[in-house]
Every structure is written in structure tokens, then in C-alpha cells.
N, C-alpha and C positions, 0 to 999 in steps of 0.2 A: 639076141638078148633074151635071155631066161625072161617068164612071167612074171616072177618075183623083181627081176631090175624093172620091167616095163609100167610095175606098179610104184615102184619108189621113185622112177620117172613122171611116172603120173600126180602123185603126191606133189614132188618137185613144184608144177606144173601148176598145179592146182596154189601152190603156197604163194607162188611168186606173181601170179595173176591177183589173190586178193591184197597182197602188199600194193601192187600198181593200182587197183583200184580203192584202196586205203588211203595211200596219198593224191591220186583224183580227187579222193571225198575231202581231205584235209584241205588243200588247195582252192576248191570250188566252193566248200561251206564252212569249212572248220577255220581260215583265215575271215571270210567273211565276219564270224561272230567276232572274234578277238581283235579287228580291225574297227567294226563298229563298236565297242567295248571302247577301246582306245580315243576312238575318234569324238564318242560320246564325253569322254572324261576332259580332252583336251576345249573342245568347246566350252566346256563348263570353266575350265582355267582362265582361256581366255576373258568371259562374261566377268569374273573375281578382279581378274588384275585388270578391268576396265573400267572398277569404281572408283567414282572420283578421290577416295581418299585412300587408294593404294596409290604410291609412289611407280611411276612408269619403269619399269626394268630399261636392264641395259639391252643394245642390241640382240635380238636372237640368236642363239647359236641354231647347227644346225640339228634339227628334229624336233624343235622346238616351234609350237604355234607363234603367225605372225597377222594372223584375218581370219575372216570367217567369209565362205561366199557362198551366196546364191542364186540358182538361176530357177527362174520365175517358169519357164518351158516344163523343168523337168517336177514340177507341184510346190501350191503353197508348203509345201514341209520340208522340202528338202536344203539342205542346209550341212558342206561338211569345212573342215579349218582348213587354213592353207599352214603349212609347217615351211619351217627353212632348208633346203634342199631336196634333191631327185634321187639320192639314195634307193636300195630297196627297201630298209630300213625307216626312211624317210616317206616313202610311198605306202608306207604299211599304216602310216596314223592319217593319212587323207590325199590331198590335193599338193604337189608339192611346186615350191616355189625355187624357180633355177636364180642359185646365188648371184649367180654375175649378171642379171637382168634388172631393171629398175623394181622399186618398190610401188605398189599401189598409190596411185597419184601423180606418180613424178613423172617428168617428162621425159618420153624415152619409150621401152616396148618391157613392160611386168609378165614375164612369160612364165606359166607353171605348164602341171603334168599332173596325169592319175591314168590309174590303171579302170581296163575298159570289164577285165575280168580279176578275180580272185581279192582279196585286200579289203572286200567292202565293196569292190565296182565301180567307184565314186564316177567313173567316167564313163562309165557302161552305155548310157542314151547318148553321147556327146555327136554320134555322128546325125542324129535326127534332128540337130538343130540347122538352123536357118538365118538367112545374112538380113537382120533387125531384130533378135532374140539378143534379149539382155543378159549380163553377168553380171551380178552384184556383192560388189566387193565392203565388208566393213570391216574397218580398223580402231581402235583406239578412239582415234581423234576426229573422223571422216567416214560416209558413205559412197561410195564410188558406183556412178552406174557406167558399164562401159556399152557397149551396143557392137553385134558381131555386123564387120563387114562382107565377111566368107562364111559360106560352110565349110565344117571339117571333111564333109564328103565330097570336095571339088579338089581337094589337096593333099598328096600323099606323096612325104622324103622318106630318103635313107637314114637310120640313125646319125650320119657325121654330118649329115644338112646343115650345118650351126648357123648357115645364114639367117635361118627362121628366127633365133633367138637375139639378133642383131638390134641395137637401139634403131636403127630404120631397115626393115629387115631387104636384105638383098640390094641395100646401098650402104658399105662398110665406107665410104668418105663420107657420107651428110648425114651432119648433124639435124638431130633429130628436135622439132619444134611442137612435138602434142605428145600425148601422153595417149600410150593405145595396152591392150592385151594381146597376149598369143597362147589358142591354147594347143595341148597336144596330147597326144593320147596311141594306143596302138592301134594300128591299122582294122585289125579284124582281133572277133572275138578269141584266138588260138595263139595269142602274144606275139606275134606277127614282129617281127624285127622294123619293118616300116612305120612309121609315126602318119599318123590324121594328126593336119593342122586347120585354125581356125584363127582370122585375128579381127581385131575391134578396136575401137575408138573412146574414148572417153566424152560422154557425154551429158554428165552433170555430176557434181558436189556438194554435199552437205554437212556443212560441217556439226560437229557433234557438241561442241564446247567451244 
């Protein structure tokens, strides 16, 4: 190859490398801002249609906030929405809640999701917690404290695991008599196809109104 190809090879080379590291940086910071952007807006929606003289909407569709939660381990500030569905799209405005699972309160297993990297992180410390580390769940009408029975770092499925998200999880015949959470997340910080799971119990009620 002539100097002149070796150079527009290089050029090449050169271009395609800062594109890859363009979208590293978009992924790693640049969703981070526009995630918390989002996430910040949808809480605040939430807190509006919470007052008592707004009329309670209909059921959530999905991407649409349906709580707000917080776990007390990761700082008093923290604080991101749970939205309806696991979508990407869905996991891009927070914590997302798997449609076919119970809703906060009900008896049964309220299983969400977030991502551990890129989106905001929402779930990024999720494996540093520990089995009596609380998750605190508020809706509308109710505060929900649940209390983790596992860590998420004792427990790692394949994506098609669905047992986890079972109203009693890994017993598909019995019915289910408390009301618990599951949470899940990816495995390792490099979007790792395997899911960290974590579950918990419901362990007190407040009601709001």
C-alpha cells in the first residue's frame, strides 16, 4: 500500500475510533443527563397529580409514572419514579415496574427493574445492599416500606428466569398470601445479559388519606 493509502487508512482509523468513543461518552454521561432530566420532571408530575384536589387519573399506561421510591442505604436524597413497564424506553425515565407483576401493596410479588449503568444508574449501588435494607415505596394513597430478605449479590438468572417475577416466586401453583418486592438489575457494571436479583417483604403501611 502506497503512503498516501496508509495515510487515509489512518485517517480512517482515527475517525472511527473517536465516533466509538463518542458514543461511550453519549451512553455513559450524555443519557445520564437527559435520564435525570426526565426522571426529575416525572417526579414532580407525580407530587401535582398527588394533590388532593386533582382527580386520580386512569390507570397508567405504559411509561408513564406510577410511585416514587426510596431506599434509605443509598442517602437521605435519593429518590427516583417507578414508571409502568421494562421497556428501554421505559428504563430510560427511572425504575421500571414489570406490567404483569402486582402493584405496590397488593398481595402477590411488585417486581421492577433499572439499569445499574448508563439511563441515570438508578440501580448502579443495588448490589451493595443487604438482607434488612429497606425499599421505600410511595403512591398516591399509601407508603410502603418493604425490608430486603436477600441480597442481590447472593443471586444471579438468565434473562428468561421469569420464575423471579412469579406471584410466589419459584412456586407457579401457590397462591400467594403477603405482599413482597423483587428487585433486578444487571449483573455486572458492562450490561451483562444476567439479571442480580433481590426480594423482600412487606413490612408496614401508612396510609396517606
Amino acid at each position: 500500500m502506497s503512503r498516501g493509502g496508509l495515510r487515509w487508512l489512518g485517517i480512517v482509523f482515527v475517525v472511527a475510533g473517536l465516533a466509538v468513543l463518542g458514543w461511550v461518552g453519549w451512553q455513559y454521561v450524555g443519557t445520564g443527563i437527559t435520564s435525570g432530566k426526565a426522571m426529575e420532571e416525572l417526579e414532580n408530575d407525580l407530587r401535582r397529580q398527588w394533590k388532593p384536589e386533582v382527580k386520580p387519573a386512569a390507570k397508567p399506561g405504559l411509561g408513564q409514572p406510577v410511585a416514587l421510591v426510596r431506599i434509605p442505604a443509598f442517602g437521605a436524597d435519593w429518590e427516583k419514579p417507578i414508571v409502568q413497564g421494562v421497556r428501554e424506553d421505559d428504563l430510560a425515565k427511572g425504575v421500571g415496574h414489570y406490567p404483569d407483576t402486582q402493584l405496590p401493596g397488593e398481595i402477590g410479588n411488585f417486581a421492577v427493574a433499572a439499569h445499574r449503568v448508563t439511563h441515570g444508574s438508578p440501580f448502579r449501588k443495588l448490589l451493595r445492599l443487604n438482607a434488612g435494607d429497606e425499599v421505600i415505596v410511595e403512591t398516591r394513597d399509601a407508603i410502603y416500606t418493604y425490608v430486603l430478605d436477600t441480597s442481590p449479590r447472593d443471586l444471579t438468572v438468565k434473562p428468561a428466569a421469569g420464575w423471579v417475577l412469579q406471584p410466589v416466586p419459584g412456586k407457579p401453583s401457590v397462591k400467594p398470601t403477603k405482599a413482597m418486592i423483587t428487585l433486578t438489575t444487571c449483573q455486572d457494571l458492562f450490561r451483562s445479559p444476567d439479571r442480580s436479583v433481590a426480594f423482600g417483604h412487606l413490612a408496614k403501611t401508612v396510609k396517606k388519606r
